[in-house]
N, C-alpha and C positions, 0 to 999 in steps of 0.2 A: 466811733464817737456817736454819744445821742445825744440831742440839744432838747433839752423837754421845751414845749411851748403852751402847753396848761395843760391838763386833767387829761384829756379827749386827742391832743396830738400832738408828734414828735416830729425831727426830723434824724433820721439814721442817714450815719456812712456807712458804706460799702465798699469793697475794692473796686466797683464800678461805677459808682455813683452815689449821688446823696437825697434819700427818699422821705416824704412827705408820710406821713403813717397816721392814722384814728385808729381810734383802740375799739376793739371790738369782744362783746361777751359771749361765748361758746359754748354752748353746755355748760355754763358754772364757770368755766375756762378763760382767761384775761388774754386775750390775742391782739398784736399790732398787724394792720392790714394797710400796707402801703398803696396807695395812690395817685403819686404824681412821680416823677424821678428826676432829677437835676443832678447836670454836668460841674456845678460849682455849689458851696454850700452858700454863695451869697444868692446865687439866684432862686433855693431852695426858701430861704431866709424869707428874700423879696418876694416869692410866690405864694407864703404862708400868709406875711401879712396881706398882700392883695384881696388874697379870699376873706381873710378876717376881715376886713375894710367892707368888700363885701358884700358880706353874708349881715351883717349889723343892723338891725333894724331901727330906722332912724323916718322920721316927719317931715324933719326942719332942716332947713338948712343949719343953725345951729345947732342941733344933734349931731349931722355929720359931720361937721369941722370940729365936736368935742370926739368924737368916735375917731377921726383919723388923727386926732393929737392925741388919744386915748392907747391905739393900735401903735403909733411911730414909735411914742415914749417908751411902749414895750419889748418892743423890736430889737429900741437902739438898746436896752438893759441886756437883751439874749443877747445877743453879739459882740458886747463888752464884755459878759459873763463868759465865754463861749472859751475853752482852754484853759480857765481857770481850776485851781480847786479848791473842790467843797471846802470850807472853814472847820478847823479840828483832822483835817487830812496832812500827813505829811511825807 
């Protein structure tokens, strides 16, 4: 299973586990280059957004508290999404 979580990174399952991945350009060549590894896909989930939370570049206090109501709301949509399918698949 891949859960996309924007442009730049994913999270893959494995038979072993469920990996955190950015995408990376290789000679011309589109490659995913995992970087973190997770025993459950929610701690995989809860460790994406972490870093997003973050990495966010924010001033204010009120910057960050729209940035983490920004990052959750997102989160909680991958995860409802998460099994479903695409629209037009059947």
């Amino acid at each position: 299973m891949i859960i996309p979580l924007d442009d730049k990174y994913r999270i893959r399952g494995t038979e072993h586990c469920w990996q955190l991945e950015k995408i990376k350009i290789v000679k011309g060549e589109v490659q995913w280059r995992a970087f973190k590894y997770h025993n459950s896909m929610d701690s995989a989930l809860r460790e994406a957004a972490q870093r997003e939370i973050r990495t966010t570049p924010t001033t204010t206090l009120t910057e960050a508290i729209a940035a983490c109501n920004r990052v959750t709301q997102k989160y909680a949509r991958i995860f409802d999404d998460v099994g479903k399918r695409p629209k037009g698949v059947e």
